[in-house]
N, C-alpha and C positions, 0 to 999 in steps of 0.2 A: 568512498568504499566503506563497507561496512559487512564485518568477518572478512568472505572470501567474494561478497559479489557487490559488483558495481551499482554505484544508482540508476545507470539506466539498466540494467538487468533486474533491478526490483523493481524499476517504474512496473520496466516489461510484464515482470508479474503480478502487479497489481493490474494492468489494464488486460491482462487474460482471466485475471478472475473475475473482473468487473463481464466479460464477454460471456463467461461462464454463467456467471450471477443470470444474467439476460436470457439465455439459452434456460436456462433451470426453470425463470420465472412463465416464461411465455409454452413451457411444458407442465409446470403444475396449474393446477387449478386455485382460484382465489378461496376454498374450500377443501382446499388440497388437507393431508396429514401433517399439523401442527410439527412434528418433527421433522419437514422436511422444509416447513416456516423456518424453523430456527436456524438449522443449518445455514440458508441462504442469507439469513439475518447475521449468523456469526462469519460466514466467509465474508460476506460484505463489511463489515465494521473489519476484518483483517486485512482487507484491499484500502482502506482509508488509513488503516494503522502502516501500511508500509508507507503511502504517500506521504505522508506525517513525518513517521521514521525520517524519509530521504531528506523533504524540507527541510528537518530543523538541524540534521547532520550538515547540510549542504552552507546552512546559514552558520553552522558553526565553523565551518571552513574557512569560512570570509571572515569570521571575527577572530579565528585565529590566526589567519594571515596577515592581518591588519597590526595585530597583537609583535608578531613578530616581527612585518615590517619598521614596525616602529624601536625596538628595541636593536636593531643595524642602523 
């Protein structure tokens, strides 16, 4: 968990904006307005930023469990 939402509730919204991203790309044009480039370039890079996020929370999980199992 991380604040108030679960990893798979940020998986979830990572792979809705990845669906997003798709929908955006296959509606703009590869000559589309540079700012609407960036946009999908920045939501995108925030959809890998949460799967990141989860991973390395999730691995910290296991190292902290590990951590305490050991110290019982």
């Amino acid at each position: 968990m991380i604040e108030q939402m679960t990893y798979e509730e940020l998986i979830k919204v990572s792979n809705e904006l990845k669906q997003l991203i798709a929908t955006l790309e296959t509606i703009v044009p590869e000559s589309g307005p540079q700012d609407i480039k960036d946009f999908i370039s920045t939501v995108e890079g925030y959809s890998k930023y949460l799967e990141t996020t989860v991973q390395i929370n999730q691995d910290a999980d296991i190292a902290l469990k590990e951590l305490v199992d050991k110290l019982h």
